[in-house]
N, C-alpha and C positions, 0 to 999 in steps of 0.2 A: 504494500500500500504506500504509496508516496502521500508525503506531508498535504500536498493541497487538499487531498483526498479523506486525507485522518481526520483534516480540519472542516471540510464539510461535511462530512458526516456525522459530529462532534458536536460542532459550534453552538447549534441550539441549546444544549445543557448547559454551556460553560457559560452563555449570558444569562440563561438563570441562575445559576449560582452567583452571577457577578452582578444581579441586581438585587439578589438577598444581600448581598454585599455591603450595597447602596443601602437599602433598609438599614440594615444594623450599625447604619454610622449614626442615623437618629434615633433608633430605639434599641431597647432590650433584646435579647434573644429570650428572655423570659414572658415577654408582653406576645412571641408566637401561640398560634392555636397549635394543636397536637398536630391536624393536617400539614401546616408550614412548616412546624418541625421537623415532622418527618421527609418532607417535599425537602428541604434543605439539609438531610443527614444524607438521603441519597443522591443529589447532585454533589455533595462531597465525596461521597465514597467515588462515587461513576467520574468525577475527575479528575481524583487520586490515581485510581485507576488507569485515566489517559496519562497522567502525567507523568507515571512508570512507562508506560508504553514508550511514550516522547523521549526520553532522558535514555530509553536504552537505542530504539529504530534513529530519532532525529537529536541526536544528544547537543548540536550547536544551532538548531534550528527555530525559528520564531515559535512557534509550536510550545514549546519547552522552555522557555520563559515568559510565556504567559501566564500555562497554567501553573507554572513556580507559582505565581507571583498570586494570585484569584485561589489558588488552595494556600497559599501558606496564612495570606487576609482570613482566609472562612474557618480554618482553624485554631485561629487565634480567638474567634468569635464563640466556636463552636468548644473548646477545651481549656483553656486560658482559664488560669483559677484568680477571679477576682480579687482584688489585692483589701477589700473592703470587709475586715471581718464583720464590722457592725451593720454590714448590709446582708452578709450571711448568716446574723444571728435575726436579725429583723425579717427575712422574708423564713426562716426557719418557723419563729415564733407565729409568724403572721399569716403564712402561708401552708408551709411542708407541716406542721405537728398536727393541727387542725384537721387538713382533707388525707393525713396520714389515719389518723382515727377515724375518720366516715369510710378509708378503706377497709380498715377490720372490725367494723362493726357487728358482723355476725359475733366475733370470736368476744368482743367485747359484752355486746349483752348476754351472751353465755355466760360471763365471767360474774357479772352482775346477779344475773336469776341464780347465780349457786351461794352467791352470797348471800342474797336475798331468803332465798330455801335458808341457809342456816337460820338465820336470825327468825323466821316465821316459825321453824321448829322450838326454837329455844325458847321462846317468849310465850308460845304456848304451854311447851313443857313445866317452866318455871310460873305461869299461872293456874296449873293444874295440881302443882307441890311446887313449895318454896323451897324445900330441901334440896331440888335438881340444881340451886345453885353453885352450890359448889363443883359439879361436875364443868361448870365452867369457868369463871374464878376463883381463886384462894379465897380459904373461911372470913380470912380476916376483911375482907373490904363489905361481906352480908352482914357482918360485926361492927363495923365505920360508921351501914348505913342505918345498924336498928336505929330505934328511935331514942334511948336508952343513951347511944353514943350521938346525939343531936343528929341523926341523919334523916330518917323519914320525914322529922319535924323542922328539919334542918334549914336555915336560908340557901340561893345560891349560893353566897358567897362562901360560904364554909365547906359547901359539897362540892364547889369545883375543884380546887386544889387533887382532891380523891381521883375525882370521873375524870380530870386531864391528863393529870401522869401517868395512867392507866391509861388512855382510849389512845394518846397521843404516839405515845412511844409502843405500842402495842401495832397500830395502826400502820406505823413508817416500818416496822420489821414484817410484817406480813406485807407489806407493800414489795419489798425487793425478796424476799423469801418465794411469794406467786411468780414471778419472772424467774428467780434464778432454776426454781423447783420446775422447771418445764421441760428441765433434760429429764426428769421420771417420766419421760414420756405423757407430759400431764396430768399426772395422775395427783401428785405431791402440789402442784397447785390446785387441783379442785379442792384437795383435803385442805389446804390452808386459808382459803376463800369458803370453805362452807364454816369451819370451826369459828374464825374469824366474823362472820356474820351471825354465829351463835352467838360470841361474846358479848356482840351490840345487845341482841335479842335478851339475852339474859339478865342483863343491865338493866334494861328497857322494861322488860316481865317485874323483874323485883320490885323497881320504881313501882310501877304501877297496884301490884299486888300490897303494895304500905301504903297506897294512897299518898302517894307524896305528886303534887303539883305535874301531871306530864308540861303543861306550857315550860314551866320553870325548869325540868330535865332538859325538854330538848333545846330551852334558850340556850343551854350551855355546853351541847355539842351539836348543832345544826349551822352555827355563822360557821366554823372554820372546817364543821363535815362533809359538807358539798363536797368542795374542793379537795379533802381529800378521800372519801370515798372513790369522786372520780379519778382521781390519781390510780387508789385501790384497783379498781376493776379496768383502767388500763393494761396497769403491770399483769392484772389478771391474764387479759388479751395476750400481753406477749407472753410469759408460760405458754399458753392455748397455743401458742403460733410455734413455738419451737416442739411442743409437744407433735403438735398436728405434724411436723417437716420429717417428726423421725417415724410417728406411726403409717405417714403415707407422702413415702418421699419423691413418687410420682417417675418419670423418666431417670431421675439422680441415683446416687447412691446412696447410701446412708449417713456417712460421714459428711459427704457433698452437701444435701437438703441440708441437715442441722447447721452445719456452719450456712446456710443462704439464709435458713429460718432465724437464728441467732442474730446475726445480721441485721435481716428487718424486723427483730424484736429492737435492737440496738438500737435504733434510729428516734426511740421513743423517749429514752428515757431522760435528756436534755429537758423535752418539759412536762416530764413524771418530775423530774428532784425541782422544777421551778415551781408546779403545784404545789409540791408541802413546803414550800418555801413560803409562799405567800400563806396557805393553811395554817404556817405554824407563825405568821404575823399577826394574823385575824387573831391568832386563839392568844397571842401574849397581852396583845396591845388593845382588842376589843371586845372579847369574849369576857374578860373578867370587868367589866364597865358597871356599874350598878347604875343601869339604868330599866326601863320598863324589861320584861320578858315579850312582848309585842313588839317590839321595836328592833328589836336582836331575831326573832321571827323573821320579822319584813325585810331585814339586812341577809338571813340565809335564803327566805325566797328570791328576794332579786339577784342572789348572787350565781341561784341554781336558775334564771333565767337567761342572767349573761352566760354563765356558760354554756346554754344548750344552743344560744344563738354563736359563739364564738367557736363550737364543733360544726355547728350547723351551716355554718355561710362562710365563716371564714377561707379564705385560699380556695374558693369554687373553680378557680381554672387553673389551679398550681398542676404543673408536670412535675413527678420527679422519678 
């Protein structure tokens, strides 16, 4: 094939490529649709491709310093790792964590309804006999709460101290425990995600079986439990996802799938530890506030609002 020849039968791709080109000097390569990206991943390839060709058939010829010049531009566009980490943490944040969790939402609310099953079990179990409580916490905290030691009778204020140190640090170690327990092929996070949701339940059963205040219980773990529940039953998801990659590793190997599923378990957990970052703001610096129990209410409702709208909308057309 002689050059003039290579080049017209060619050409058309290569000013496609070299009008994305054009594109990308005023905009993002992030601001493409999934079609453009892809229409611009393979006029790269296809004239990578010529330009092997070129460099070996016409190695001093116009040819081959073109498309030097229009693949070396597109890959700089196309791989080029931005030099901006505060823009990598912001479209992370804003974008990738977001429509990362509306990608595994099956696995997530799986991860939630087994949570949920615990705590439904417990709460009835412990309203049916008060003595099931210790099967889920140590004696001494059904001991804290009789009324004898001011607890049934108890204010917020004396009964948080108790239900925080407990629910808090209880909460953050089943949080990375469900994720890391996903090499049991799943199994070690279901148990620790259903146990876990019995502790709440059990909590919750006893409260209510002494007649102590529910508004005033859950003022005082609802503003900072949103957020980490949700955290919770992320890390849940990812367990579920490394679990899922070894029980059904699909075309892969076994060893192959877990490290791709670990992987994109991995990907999450930047804003798993920013959730109980903030969760464990809420609960130092507002949770203990002596102010109404309604009002600490309305600050966990609106909080579990923004975040279903901030799963829900956020990053709708992020590629990653």
């Amino acid at each position: 094939m002689t050059e003039e020849l290579f080049i017209k039968k060619n050409k058309e791709h290569w000013e496609r490529l070299e009008s994305y080109n054009e594109i990308l000097k005023r905009k993002k390569i992030s601001t493409f649709s999934k079609e453009e990206l892809r229409d611009f991943a393979q006029e790269l390839r296809r004239t990578s491709r010529n330009l092997s060709y070129a460099q070996t058939h016409f190695s001093n010829g116009k040819a081959s310093m073109y498309l030097n010049r229009i693949a070396g531009i597109s890959h700089q566009h196309f791989f080029l790792k931005r030099k901006s980490n505060f823009q990598d943490l912001s479209d992370y944040f804003l974008k990738g964590f977001p429509s990362g969790v509306r990608k595994i939402q099956m696995h997530f609310f799986a991860s939630a309804a087994i949570f949920l099953l615990g705590t439904l079990v417990s709460m009835v179990m412990i309203l049916l006999n008060r003595e099931y409580f210790s099967l889920f916490l140590p004696e001494a905290y059904s001991q804290a709460l009789e009324p004898s030691s001011g607890g049934a009778g108890a204010t917020s204020a004396s009964l948080y101290p108790l239900i925080s140190a407990y629910v808090m640090t209880n909460n953050i170690r089943v949080c990375f425990s469900a994720f890391a327990l996903g090499i049991t092929a799943g199994i070690g996070t279901l148990c620790i995600l259903f146990l876990n949701g019995a502790v709440i339940g059990a909590l919750s059963g006893y409260m209510l079986s002494m007649n102590y205040g529910m508004l005033e219980f859950f003022s005082l773990i609802l503003p900072h439990g949103i957020i980490e529940l949700a955290a919770i039953y992320i890390c849940g998801a990812c367990g579920l996802i490394i679990g899922h990659s070894i029980l059904i590793p699909k075309d892969l190997k076994r060893k192959d799938a877990l490290i791709k599923g670990a992987k994109e378990a991995a990907y999450f957990m930047p804003g798993i530890i920013a959730m109980l970052v903030v969760a464990g703001l809420i609960e130092g610096f507002f949770t203990p506030l002596d102010i109404s129990a309604w009002l600490k209410i309305a600050f966990a409702a609106t909080s579990a609002v923004l975040a279903v709208a901030y799963f829900k909308l956020a990053g709708k057309n992020h590629i990653r």
